[in-house]
Structures are given as C-alpha cells and as structure tokens.
KETINU-547558 format. One record per residue (C-alpha): residue in one letter; x negated, y, z; residue number from 1. Coordinates in steps of 0.25 Angstrom, whole numbers, plus 5000, padded with zeros to 4 digits. Layout:
REM KETINU-547558
residu	u	v	w	num
A	X	Y	Z	NUM
...
REM end
This chain:
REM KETINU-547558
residu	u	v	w	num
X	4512	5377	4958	1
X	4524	5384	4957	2
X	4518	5397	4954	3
X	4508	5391	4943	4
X	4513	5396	4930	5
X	4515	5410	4935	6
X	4501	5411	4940	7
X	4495	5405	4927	8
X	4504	5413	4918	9
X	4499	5426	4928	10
X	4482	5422	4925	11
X	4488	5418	4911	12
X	4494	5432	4910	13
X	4480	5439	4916	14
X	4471	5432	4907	15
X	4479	5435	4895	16
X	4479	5451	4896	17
X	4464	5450	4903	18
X	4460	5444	4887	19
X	4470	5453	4882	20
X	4463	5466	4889	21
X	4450	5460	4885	22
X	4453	5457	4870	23
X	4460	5472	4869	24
X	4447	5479	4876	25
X	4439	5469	4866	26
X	4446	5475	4857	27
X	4444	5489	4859	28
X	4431	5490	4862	29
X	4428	5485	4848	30
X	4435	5496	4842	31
X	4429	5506	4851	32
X	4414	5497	4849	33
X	4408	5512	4842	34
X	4411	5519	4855	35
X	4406	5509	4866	36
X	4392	5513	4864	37
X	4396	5526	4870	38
X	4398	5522	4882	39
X	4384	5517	4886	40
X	4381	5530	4892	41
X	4393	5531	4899	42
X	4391	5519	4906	43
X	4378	5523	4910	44
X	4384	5535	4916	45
X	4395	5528	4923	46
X	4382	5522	4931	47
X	4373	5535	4932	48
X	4386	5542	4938	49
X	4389	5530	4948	50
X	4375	5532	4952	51
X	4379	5547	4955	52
X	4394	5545	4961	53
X	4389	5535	4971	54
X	4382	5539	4983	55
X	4372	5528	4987	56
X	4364	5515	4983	57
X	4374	5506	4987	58
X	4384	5510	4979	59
X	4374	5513	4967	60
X	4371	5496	4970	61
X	4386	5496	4970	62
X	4389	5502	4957	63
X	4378	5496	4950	64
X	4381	5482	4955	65
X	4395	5483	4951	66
X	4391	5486	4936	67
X	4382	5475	4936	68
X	4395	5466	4942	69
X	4404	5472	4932	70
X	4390	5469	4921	71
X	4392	5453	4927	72
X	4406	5454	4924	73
X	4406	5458	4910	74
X	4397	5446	4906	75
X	4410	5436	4911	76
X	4418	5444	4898	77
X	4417	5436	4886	78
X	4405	5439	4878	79
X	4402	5445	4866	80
X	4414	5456	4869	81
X	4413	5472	4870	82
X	4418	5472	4884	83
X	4410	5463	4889	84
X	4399	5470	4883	85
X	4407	5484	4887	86
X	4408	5481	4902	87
X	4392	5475	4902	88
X	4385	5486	4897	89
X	4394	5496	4903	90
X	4391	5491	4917	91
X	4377	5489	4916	92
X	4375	5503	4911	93
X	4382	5509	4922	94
X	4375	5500	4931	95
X	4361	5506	4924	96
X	4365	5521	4924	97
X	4366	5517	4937	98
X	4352	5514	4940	99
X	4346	5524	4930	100
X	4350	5535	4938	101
X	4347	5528	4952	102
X	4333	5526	4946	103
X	4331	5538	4941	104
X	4336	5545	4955	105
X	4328	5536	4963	106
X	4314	5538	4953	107
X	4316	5552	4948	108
X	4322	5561	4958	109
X	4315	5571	4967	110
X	4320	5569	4983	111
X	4325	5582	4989	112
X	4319	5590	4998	113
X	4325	5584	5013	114
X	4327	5597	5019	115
X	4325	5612	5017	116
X	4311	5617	5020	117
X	4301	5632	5019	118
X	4289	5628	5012	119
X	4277	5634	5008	120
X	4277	5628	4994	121
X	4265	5625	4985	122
X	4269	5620	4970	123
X	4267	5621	4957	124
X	4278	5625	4948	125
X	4283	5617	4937	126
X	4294	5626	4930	127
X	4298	5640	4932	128
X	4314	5644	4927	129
X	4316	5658	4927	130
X	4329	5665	4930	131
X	4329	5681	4925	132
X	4343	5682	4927	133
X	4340	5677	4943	134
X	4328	5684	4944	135
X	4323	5671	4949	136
X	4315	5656	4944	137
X	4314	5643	4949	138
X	4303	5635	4948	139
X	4303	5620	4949	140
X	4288	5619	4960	141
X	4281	5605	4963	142
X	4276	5606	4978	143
X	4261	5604	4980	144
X	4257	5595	4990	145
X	4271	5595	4999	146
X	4275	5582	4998	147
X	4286	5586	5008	148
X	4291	5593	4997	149
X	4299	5587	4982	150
X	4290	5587	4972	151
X	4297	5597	4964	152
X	4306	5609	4970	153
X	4314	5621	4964	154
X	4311	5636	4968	155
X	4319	5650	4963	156
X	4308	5661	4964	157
X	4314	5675	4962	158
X	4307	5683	4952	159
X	4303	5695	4961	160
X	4294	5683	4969	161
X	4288	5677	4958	162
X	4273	5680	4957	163
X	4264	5678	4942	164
X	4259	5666	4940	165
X	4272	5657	4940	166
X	4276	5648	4930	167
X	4275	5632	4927	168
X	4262	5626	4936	169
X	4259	5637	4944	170
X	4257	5634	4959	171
X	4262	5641	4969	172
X	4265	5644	4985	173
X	4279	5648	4991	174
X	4286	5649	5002	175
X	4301	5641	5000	176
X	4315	5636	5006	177
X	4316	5622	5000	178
X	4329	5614	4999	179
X	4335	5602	4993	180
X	4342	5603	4980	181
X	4357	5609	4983	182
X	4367	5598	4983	183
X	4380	5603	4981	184
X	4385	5612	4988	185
X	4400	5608	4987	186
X	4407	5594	4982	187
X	4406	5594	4965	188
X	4395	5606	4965	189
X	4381	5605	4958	190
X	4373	5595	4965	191
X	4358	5602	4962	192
X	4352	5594	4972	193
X	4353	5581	4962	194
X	4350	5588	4950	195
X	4337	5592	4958	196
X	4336	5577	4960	197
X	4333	5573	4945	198
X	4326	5586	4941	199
X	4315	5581	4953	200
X	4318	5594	4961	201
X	4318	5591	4977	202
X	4319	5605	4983	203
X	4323	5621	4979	204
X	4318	5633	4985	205
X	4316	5648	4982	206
X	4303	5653	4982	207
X	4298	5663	4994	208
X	4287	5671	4996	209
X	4274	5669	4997	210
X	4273	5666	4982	211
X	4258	5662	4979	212
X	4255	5656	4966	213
X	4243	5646	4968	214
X	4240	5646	4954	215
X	4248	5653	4941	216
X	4256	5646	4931	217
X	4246	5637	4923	218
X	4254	5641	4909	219
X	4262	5650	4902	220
X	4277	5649	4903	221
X	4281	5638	4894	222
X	4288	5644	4881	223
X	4301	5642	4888	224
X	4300	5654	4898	225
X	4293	5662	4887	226
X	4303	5660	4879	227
X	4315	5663	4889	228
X	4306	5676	4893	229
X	4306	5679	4878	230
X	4321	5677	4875	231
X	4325	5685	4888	232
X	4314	5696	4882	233
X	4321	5697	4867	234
X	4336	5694	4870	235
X	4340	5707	4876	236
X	4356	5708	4882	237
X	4364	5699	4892	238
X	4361	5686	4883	239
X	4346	5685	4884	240
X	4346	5675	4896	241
X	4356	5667	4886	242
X	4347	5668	4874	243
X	4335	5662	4884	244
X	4344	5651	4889	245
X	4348	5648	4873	246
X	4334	5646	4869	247
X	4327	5641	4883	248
X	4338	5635	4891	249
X	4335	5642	4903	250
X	4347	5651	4907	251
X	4340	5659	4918	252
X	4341	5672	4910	253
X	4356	5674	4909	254
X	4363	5679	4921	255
X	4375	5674	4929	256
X	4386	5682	4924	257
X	4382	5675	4910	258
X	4379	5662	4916	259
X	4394	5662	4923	260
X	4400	5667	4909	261
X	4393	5658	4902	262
X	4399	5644	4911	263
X	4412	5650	4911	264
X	4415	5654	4898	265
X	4410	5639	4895	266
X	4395	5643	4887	267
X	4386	5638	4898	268
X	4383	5627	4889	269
X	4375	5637	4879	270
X	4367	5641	4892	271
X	4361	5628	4892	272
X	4351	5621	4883	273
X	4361	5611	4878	274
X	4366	5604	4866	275
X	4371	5616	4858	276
X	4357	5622	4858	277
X	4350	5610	4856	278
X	4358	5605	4845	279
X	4358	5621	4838	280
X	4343	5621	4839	281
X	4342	5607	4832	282
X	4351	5610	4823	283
X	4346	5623	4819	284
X	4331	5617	4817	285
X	4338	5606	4808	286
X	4345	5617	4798	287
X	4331	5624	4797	288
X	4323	5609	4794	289
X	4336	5607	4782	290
X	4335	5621	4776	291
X	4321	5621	4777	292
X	4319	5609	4771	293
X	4331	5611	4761	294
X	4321	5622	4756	295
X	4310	5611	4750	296
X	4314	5601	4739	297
X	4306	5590	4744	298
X	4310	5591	4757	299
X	4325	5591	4753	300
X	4324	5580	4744	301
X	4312	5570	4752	302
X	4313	5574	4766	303
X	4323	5567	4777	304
X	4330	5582	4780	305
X	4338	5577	4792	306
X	4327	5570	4796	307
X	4316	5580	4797	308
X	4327	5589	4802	309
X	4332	5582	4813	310
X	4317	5581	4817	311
X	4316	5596	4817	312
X	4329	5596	4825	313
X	4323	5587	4836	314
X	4311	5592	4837	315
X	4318	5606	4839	316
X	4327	5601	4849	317
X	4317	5594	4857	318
X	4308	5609	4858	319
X	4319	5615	4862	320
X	4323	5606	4873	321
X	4307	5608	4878	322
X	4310	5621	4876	323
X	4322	5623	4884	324
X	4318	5614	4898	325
X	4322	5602	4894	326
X	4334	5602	4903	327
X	4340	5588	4903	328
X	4353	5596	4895	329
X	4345	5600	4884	330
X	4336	5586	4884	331
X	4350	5580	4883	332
X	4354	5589	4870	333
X	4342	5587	4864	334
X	4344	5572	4865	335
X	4356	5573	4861	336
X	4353	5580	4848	337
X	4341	5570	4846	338
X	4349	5559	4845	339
X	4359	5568	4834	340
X	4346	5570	4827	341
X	4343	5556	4827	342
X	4358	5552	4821	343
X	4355	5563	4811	344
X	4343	5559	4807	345
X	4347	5544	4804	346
X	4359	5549	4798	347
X	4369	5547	4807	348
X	4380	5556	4813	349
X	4375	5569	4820	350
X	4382	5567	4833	351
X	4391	5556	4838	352
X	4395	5549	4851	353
X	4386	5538	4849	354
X	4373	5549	4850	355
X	4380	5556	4863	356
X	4381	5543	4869	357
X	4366	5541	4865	358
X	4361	5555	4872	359
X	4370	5553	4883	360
X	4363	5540	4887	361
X	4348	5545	4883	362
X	4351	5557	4892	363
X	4358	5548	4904	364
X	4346	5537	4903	365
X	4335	5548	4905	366
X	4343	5559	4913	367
X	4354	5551	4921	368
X	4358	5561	4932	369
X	4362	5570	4919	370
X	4375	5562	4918	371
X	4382	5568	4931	372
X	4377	5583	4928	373
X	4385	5591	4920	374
X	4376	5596	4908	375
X	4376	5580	4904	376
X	4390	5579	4905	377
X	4394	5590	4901	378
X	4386	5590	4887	379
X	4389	5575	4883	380
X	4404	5577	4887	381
X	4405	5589	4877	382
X	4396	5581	4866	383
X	4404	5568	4867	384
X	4417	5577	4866	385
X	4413	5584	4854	386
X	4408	5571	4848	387
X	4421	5564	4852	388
X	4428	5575	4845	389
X	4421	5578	4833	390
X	4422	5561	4829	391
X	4437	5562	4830	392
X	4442	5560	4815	393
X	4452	5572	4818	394
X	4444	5582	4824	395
X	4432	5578	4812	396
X	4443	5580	4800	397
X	4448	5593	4806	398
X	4432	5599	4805	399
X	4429	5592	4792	400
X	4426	5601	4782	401
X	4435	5603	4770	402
X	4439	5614	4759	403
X	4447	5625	4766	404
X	4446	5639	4768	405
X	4434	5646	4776	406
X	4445	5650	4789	407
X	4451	5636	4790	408
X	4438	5630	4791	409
X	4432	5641	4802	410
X	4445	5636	4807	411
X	4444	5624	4809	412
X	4431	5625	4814	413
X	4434	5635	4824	414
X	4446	5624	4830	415
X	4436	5613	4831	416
X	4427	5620	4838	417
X	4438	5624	4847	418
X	4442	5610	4847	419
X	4428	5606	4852	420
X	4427	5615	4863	421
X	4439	5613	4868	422
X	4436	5598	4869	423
X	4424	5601	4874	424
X	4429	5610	4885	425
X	4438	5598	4888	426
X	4427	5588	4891	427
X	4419	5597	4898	428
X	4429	5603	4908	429
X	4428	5590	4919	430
X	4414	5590	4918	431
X	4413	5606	4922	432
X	4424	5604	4931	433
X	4417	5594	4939	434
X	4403	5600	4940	435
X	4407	5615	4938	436
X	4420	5616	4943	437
X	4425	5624	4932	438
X	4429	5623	4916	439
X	4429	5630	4905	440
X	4442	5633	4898	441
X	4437	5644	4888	442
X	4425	5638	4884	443
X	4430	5633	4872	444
X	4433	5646	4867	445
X	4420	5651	4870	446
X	4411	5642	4865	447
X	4419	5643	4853	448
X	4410	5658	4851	449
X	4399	5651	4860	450
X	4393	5640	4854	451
X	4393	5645	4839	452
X	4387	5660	4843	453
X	4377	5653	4852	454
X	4373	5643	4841	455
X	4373	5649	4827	456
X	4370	5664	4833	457
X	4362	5665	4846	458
X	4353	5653	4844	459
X	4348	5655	4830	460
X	4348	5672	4834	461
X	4340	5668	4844	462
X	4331	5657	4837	463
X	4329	5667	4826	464
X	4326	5678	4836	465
X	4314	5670	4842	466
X	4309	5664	4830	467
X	4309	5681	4826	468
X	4302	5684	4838	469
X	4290	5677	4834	470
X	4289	5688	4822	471
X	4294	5698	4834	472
X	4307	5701	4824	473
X	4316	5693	4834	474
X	4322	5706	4840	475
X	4335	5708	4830	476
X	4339	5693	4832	477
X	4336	5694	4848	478
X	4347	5705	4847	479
X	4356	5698	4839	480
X	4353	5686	4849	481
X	4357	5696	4861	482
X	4370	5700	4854	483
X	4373	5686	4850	484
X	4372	5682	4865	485
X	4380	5695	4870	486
X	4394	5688	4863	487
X	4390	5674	4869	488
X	4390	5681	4883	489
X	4405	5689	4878	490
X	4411	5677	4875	491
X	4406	5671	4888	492
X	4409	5682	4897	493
X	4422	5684	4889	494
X	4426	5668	4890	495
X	4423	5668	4906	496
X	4430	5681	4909	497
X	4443	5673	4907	498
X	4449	5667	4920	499
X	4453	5656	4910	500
X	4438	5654	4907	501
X	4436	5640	4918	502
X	4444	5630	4924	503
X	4440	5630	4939	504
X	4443	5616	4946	505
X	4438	5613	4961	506
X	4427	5602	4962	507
X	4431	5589	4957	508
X	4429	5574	4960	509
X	4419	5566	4952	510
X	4433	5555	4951	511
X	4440	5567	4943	512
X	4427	5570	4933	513
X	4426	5555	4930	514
X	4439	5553	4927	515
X	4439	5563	4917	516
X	4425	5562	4911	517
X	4427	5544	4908	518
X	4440	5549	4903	519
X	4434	5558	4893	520
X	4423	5549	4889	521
X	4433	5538	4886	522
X	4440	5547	4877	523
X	4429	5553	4871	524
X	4420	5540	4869	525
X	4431	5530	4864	526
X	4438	5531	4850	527
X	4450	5522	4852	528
X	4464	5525	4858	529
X	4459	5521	4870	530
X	4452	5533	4871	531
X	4465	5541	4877	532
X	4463	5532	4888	533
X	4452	5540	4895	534
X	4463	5552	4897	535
X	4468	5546	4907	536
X	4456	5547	4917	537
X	4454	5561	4910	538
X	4467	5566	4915	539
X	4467	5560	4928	540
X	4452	5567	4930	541
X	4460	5579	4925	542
X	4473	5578	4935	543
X	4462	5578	4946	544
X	4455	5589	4942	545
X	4469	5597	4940	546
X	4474	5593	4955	547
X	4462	5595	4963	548
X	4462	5604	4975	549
X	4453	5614	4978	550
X	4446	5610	4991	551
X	4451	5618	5003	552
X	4437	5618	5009	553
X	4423	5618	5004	554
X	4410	5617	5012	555
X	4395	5620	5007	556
X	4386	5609	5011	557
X	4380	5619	5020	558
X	4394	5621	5028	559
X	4392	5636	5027	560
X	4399	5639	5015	561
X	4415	5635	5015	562
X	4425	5639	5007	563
X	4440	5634	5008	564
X	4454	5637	5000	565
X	4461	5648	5003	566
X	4476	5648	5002	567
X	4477	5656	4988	568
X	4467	5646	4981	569
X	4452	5654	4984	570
X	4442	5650	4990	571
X	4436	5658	5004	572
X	4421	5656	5009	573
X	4417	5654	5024	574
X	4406	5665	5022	575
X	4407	5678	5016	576
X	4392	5679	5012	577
X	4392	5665	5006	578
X	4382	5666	4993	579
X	4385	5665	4979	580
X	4382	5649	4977	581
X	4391	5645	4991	582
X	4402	5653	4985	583
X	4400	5648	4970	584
X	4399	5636	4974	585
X	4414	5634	4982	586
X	4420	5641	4971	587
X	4416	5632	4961	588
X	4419	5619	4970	589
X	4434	5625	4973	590
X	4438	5629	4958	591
X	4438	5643	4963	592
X	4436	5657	4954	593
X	4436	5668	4962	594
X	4431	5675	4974	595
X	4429	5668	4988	596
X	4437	5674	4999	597
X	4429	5673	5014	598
X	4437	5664	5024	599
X	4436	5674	5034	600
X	4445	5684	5027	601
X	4455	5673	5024	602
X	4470	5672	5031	603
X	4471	5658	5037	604
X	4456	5659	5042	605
X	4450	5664	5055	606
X	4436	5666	5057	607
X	4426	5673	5067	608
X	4411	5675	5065	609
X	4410	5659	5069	610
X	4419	5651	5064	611
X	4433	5652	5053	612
X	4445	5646	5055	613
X	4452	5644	5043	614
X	4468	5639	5040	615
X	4467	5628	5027	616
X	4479	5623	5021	617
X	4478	5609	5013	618
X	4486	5596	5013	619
X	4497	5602	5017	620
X	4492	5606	5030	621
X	4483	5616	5038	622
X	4469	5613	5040	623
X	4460	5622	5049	624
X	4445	5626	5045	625
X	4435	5630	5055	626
X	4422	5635	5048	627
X	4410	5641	5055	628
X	4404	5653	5050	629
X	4391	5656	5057	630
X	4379	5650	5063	631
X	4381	5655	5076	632
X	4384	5643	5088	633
X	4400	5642	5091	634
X	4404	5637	5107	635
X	4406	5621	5105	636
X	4418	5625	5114	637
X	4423	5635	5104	638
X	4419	5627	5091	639
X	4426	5613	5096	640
X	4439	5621	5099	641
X	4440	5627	5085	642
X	4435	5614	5079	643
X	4446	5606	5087	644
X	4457	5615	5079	645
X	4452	5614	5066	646
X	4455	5604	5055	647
X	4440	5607	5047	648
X	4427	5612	5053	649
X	4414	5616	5042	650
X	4402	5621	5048	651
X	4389	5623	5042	652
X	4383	5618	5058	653
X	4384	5606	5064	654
X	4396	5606	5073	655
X	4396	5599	5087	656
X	4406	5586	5090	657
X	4415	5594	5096	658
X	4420	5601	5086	659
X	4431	5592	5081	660
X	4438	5597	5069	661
X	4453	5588	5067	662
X	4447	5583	5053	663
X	4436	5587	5047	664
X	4420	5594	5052	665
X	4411	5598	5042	666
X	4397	5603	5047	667
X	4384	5601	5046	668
X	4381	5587	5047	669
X	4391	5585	5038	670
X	4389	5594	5027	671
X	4374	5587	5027	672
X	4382	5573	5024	673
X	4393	5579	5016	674
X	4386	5591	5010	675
X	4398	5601	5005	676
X	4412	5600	5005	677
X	4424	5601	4998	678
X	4437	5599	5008	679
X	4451	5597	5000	680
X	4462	5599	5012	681
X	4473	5595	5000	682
X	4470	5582	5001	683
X	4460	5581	5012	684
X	4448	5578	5004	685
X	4434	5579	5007	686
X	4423	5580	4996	687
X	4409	5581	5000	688
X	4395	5582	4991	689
X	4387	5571	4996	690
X	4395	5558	4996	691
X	4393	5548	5008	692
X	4380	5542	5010	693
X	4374	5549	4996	694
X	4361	5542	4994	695
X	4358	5550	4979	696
X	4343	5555	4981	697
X	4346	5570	4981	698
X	4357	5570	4989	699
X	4349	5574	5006	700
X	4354	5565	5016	701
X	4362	5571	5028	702
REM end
C-alpha cells in the first residue's frame, strides 16, 4: 500500500491529459467542421489503396477487419462528439473502398491469358485506333468461339497489312503471337498488365499474315475517325497530329520527337482530353448562349440566362466527351464540370473544394482503380492545389480587381499565374516522380505561353476553322491554326532542349510517395494552423527522395536485359543489340539521361561470348557479378567454379544446384516469382515487382 498514492496520482495524471487531448481535438474539429466533409473521399482512398498495397485475401480480411475494430472502438467515445463521429465514418469508409475495389476486381476483370500462344484467330473487331505517325493500329478483337481464349484481346496491325474492309464489327481471320498483358518490367515502372485487368483485356498480340476478312465492316467510321482524317487533311505542318489530338483526343498523329518535347517541357497535359479542354469548350458554348441571348429583350429580361446556359454548357460537354472516347480522364473532367455547372446554376460558387471532393468520390465510387493511376492523381492534386490557393484571402486580394493602371494589372496577372504554376509544379512533382521517374522544373514557364495560346488561339482557330469547313471557307483559319501550333511546338522544343528542363530521380518507394502525398492533403484540405503540421511528413517524403541511391543492378523480368552502375555514375547494358523499350525502360528506373555504355567494353568487367564477369563496388566493399550472355549450354564443371567465386549470379535460364553463388542467384525460376529486379549494393536492398504471394487477379502465378 505503500506505493498507492503514486500509482493513483499516475492513472490520475493519465486521465486528466487523455480528457485534456480529447476536449482539445473537440475542440478543433469544430473550427475545422467546414473542412471535414472533405475528407470522405480520402478515406475511401486510404481503403481502395490498401486493397492495392496489400498482396493477398488475408491481409485484405486483415485490413478490413481492423477498420471495423477501430469502427467498435470509436462507439466507446462519448456520444454526440465529432471525433467519435470522425474516427467512425472514417474507418468505415476505408473499410468499404476496401471492398468496393475487391468487388469490382472480383466481378469486372478479365483473367489474363495463362501463357503465350500461336493462334489462328477468328473475331470481330470492336474499335480500330489508328496510329499515322507509327504507321500502325490496334484494334481491340472479341474471339469467336475460342473459349480458351479472353473474351476481349488487343492486336497492333501495321498499315502495309491491313486489307479493305476493316473497321468497327467486321470479322476477321489471322494468324497471332498472344501474351499476357506486360507487367512491369522493372520495380516502379508501368504496370499494363492491371490497367489491362479493369479495361477487360486478357491478351495482346500483332497481327500476321494471312489476313482474311470474313465479312467487312458493317458501318462507316464513327465521326470520330472522320473527323481525325479531316483534321490531319486540313492542318498542314508539324502540328496537324496536335490539332487531331485537340479536337478528338486521339494523339496517334504526332510523332515522337513532339510527343518527347511535349512530356518534357511539361505540355503533355494539352495532348490529353482533360480538364482544360472540357472546361474551354463549356465555357465557350456558355459565352455564345449569353451573347446570344443578350441580343433578344425577352430573353434578357424573362429568361433564367445562367440557367439555360449552363444547359447549353452541359450538353456541350457531354458531346464532346462522346466525341472524344470517353476515356475515364475526360469522363472525370466532364463530371467535374457538371458538378460546377450545377453550383452555377443554383447560384452558388463556380468551383470550390467541396465540389472537388464531390467529383473525386463520384469518379472513385464508379471508377476505383483510377485512384492509384496517375491521370486521377495527378488532375485532382493540381485542382485541389489551385483551389486551395485561389480561397486564400491573400492570394484572392492580390488578383482582386481594382483601379490601376493597364501594366500593373497585366502585371499582376502575369505573377499569379506564375504563382499558380509554380504551386502546381510543386504538387505534381512526387506524383511524376513516383510513376515517371522524372519532373518538371520548367514547366511552369512554359505553360505560362501554353495554356493561354492553346485556349484563347488554337481551339477557337480551330473550332472556327471547322465550323468554316462546312461552307468549305475553313482554309485561312486552318493556316492560321497551323501557325498557331508551330509556336506551341517552339516553345516546347525550346523548354526541353534545356538540361534544366526535368528532375531525374531513381524509382522510389510507395513509403516516400505516401509520406509526401497525406502530407500535402493535410495542408491543402485543412484551414487552421495545424495545417503546417502535414510538412513534416512532406519533408521526410522529400529527404528520402533526396537520399536515394541509384540501384547498382537491374534485371528485366525476362533476365536477359541487365543493366548495373558504372563507376562514373552511367549505366551499361549486358547486350549491346538490346531494343529501344529494354533500354528506355532501365534508364527511367535508374534516374539516368544519357547514353547506355555496353558492359563488355567496361574496365572492371571481363566477358567472353558466354558469360561476363564484372567488379561492383557498394557498401563499402567489392561485389563480383557473374551474367550470362548467351543461350548456348555452359560445362556444370565450368559454371559451378565461376559461380563459387562470385558474390551475384543473373541468368535469364534455369541454373543447376550446383551453382552456388556466396549471396545472391537470380535465374529463371526466380524471376517467375519475383518478376524484375532492382538490387541496391549501398545498403544491400532488394526490390522486386511482384511482392510475396501476390494474389491480385492480373498478376500470373509463377
């Protein structure tokens, strides 16, 4: 009993700051009770991207279970509170993000094809894309009675093969190499295969010869293809594939070099039927209603204008999401503005967070595997930022207009708009990091010229030219269209000529990328002083990114493509005649701009027409590489001795037991469990693509 009063006053002391931490987050949630709304669809994120990061059922169960523990927790908190209220319907919409995506995989996903197979394929096409500046389409067939085959698979068809008759429901007979959709290649690349999974393609292919069509195409092109072939007809010069992209959102038109130039100098975004040209259509068909209806006096006086033009405005948008595919980018932009349109028309404030958070969780609740791609991140990051920014009272009385002279206010004008790219730039450059292994620096300054000349010249020279064209008068505006886009692609090539043009980083960890993405949501979605608190995560995501390593050693998951870190910083490649997607690939996964050396012409590496021996140095110590290079059969008695002395062995064949490498073996039958690999010596890391026991439906078991 001696102890007693000390133990009382210690659970006395406890409970006192545990209802002194509760009163105080009380307390600031109801200042912050505007913002909480906000975070509905984050929360349902948080479970849509624990069903992703998590490899199998059980800890899918796991997670799910927790939330509902964590749910049965919250009810013990004192009623009627917003933290008990917080804590509840957070967990339970992370618990059903959860089992939205789970269903949806489980129900709407096509299976990929087990293995790769010739067939003599019979289908009917459903969509044809061309590609004129590949000289190639793909067509997306359905197999005819093969039910060994998916139900939908994905063929290229160069041009010279193509026969008449070819387009949306013909059937037709040809001769193909199937595969599975492409995992990714390397840790933190692209992963095709699950994109495949949602869209309901199972296999892809190219299309040999024979080509017979059973029967021809059962209708025209659809209006999209007639009008891409009228737009690549009219616009003459380098930026016809860019005016076809503009109107019709497909960008198979404009060739590589302006592709590249394009993603670096930061314009990609234009490429793609997105926000910007929803909104500039909308808003171009609301201006026309208004002026229009200004002209009649009944009309100005009787009529709801905003109304009937936020009608017009919806009704434009929605055509011209038909028009354009209806990828799920522009579906989400045009969502997006509908809900604008709707605040609009009930008088209420054009765009705020509170309608961001809407779109974002009509988009999430149809279209759950958007969240971990890289349009949907990317898009809502840049609105929520602009948003953020344009509520702040300082930023808002800075741009409010007022009586100065015409320079000041072009001024002030120009700095906000540099303001806003350069926050934008800020958002997005972890989210390109992490997916694309580069960010823009410049691309503030070139949007700066872009997004003005793309939406007050080029898409109403354009629009106007077409309307012309149905007089057949468009030929001056086509022209002046053509010009337009010649100083879009100056600017673009000018901006990705500079070697300051991107920030190149290695692959990085998804532990990195969260860090930095909750850290910004909590700055961005908050409105106390709090707030600040999320730049502590932010920084830590940052100081990870700034001290990563490039990986010494990276393997393909086919094992014949290696690449490892030379001693001056580059990057050499096992086989010289390695293709232009192996080679792309290891560069964008190391950080590396530049050419690709040959590991055979290196110092520190010794190599026959079999096999290459190679001196690494990481950690503080030598490793030795052995790497074979051919399919020809190596002596067991010869293989074993050179295994026995090396530190790493990668071989794109199955090695026998007896070769016994001192730490690591990577061949065949591993790479079918790992898939590709990026091997950091510094601090003895191993990152592999497929995690342990994956059980996600488009990943192929080993």
């Amino acid at each position: 009993m001696a102890f007693e009063p000390r133990q009382t006053s210690v659970v006395t002391y406890i409970r006192t700051m545990a209802e002194r931490l509760f009163r105080g987050l009380e307390h600031w949630l109801e200042d912050e009770r505007e913002q909480l709304s906000l975070w509905v669809p984050v929360a349902l994120g948080v479970g849509i991207a624990a069903w992703f990061a998590i490899p199998n059922r059980l800890g899918w169960l796991a997670f799910c279970f927790v939330m509902l523990a964590v749910a049965c927790g919250a009810l013990l908190l004192p009623s009627g509170g917003r933290v008990r209220r917080a804590i509840l319907a957070g967990s339970l919409l992370a618990c059903s993000g959860c089992l939205l995506v789970w269903g949806k995989a489980m129900i709407g996903g096509a299976p990929p094809l087990p293995r790769t197979a010739f067939v003599e394929l019979t289908g009917e096409v459903r969509s044809v894309n061309s590609f004129p500046a590949r000289k190639m389409s793909r067509m997306l067939v359905r197999p005819i009675d093969m039910p060994a085959l998916p139900s939908l698979v994905r063929v290229n068809l160069d041009d010279a093969l193509a026969p008449p008759g070819i387009g949306k429901g013909a059937i037709i007979r040809f001769r193909t190499r199937l595969m599975p959709p492409a995992p990714p290649g390397l840790p933190g690349g692209y992963d095709f295969a699950r994109r495949a999974y949602f869209d309901g393609i199972g296999a892809t292919g190219r299309v040999l010869r024979p080509i017979v069509v059973l029967r021809p195409a059962i209708q025209g092109e659809s209006l999209r293809a007639r009008l891409f072939a009228h737009i690549l007809k009219q616009a003459h010069g380098e930026g016809a594939g860019i005016a076809a992209a503009l109107a019709t959102g497909d960008q198979g038109a404009i060739s590589d070099a302006d592709a590249a130039a394009m993603r670096r100098s930061g314009l990609a975004h234009l490429l793609s039927i997105s926000g910007l040209h929803v909104t500039a259509m909308i808003t171009a068909v609301i201006f026309l209603l208004m002026r229009a209806m200004a002209l009649s006096r009944r009309a100005a006086l009787d009529w709801p204008l905003m109304l009937v033009a936020a009608s017009g405005g919806a009704l434009a948008g929605i055509g011209y999401t038909l028009l354009t595919g209806a990828e799920v980018p522009t579906v989400r932009s045009c969502v997006a503005a509908l809900l604008v349109l709707g605040g609009l028309a009930m008088g209420r404030d054009a765009i705020t967070l509170r309608l961001v958070a809407a779109g974002a969780l009509v988009v999430l609740l149809l279209w759950p595997e958007a969240l971990v791609g890289p349009s949907f991140q990317m898009s809502f990051a840049a609105v929520i930022a602009l948003v953020s920014l344009g509520e702040h009272p300082r930023f808002r009385s800075f741009l409010s207009v007022r009586d100065e002279e015409p320079w000041r206010r072009i001024g002030r004008n120009l700095i906000g708009m540099l303001a806003t790219g350069l926050i934008v730039e800020l958002v997005l450059a972890p989210i390109a990091l992490f997916h694309f292994h580069k960010a823009g620096i410049l691309g503030s300054i070139a949007n700066l010229v872009a997004i003005p000349l793309t939406t007050f010249v080029v898409m109403p020279l354009e629009a106007t030219a077409l309307l012309f064209d149905l007089c057949g008068w468009g030929a001056p505006f086509w022209w002046l269209t053509a010009r337009s886009l010649d100083l879009l692609l100056l600017v673009a090539h000018g901006v990705a000529s500079s070697p300051w043009a991107v920030f190149l980083a290695p692959a990085q960890s998804i532990g990195a990328f969260g860090l930095i993405m909750s850290g910004l949501l909590w700055c961005l979605l908050w409105r106390g002083r709090w707030r600040w608190a999320g730049l502590t995560p932010t920084a830590a995501g940052v100081v990870m990114i700034v001290t990563s390593s490039t990986p010494a050693i990276l393997i393909m998951g086919d094992g014949r493509h290696v690449a490892i870190r030379t001693a001056n910083g580059g990057m050499a490649m096992l086989r010289e005649r390695a293709g232009g997607y192996a080679r792309d690939a290891m560069a964008e996964s190391a950080g590396h701009e530049g050419a690709l050396e040959t590991v055979a012409t290196l110092r520190q590496a010794r190599c026959s027409s079999d096999l290459c021996a190679v001196r690494l140095v990481g950690g503080g110590r030598n490793w030795n590489l052995l790497l074979t290079r051919s399919s020809m059969r190596i002596e067991n008695i010869t293989l074993a001795r050179d295994c026995a002395r090396a530190d790493i062995v990668v071989s794109d064949r199955r090695l026998p037991g007896a070769c016994r490498p001192r730490w690591l073996k990577v061949d065949r039958r591993v790479l079918a469990a790992t898939g590709g690999l990026a091997i950091d010596l510094d601090h003895g890391l191993v990152r592999s693509v497929k995690a342990l026991n994956d059980e996600h439906p488009w990943v192929a078991p080993p």
